[in-house]
C-alpha positions in Angstrom: 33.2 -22.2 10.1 33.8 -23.6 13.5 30.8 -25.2 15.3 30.8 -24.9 19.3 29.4 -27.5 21.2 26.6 -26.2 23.6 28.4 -27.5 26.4 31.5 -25.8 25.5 29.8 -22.4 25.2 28.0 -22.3 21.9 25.4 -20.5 21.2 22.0 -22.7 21.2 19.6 -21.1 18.5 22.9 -19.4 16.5 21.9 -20.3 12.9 25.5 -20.4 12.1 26.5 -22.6 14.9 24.2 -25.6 13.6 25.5 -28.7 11.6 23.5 -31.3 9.6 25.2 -34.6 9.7 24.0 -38.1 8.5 23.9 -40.4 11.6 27.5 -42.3 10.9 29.1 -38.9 10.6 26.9 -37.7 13.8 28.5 -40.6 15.9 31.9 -40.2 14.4 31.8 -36.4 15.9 29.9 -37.5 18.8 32.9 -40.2 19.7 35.6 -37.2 18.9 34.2 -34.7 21.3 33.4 -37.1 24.2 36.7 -38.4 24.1 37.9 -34.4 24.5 36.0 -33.7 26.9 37.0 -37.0 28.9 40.6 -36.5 28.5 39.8 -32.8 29.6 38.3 -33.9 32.8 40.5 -36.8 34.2 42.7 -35.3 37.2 46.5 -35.8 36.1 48.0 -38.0 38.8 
């Protein structure tokens, strides 16, 4: 199952698009997707 960041479109109060992580996992993810999104946003020059 994929789970869709809120920011990215997903669903808020979507039962399915919840995850329970413990906190080291919760950062590791947290890290990933910040990281996405600030590669995403950086103009190419």
């Amino acid at each position: 199952m994929l789970i869709v960041p809120i920011n990215r479109g997903g669903a808020k109060l979507d039962m399915a698009n919840l995850q329970s992580l413990c906190y080291p996992c919760h950062n590791r993810v947290g890290h990933r997707i910040a990281h996405e999104i600030t590669n995403t946003w950086l103009p190419m020059i």
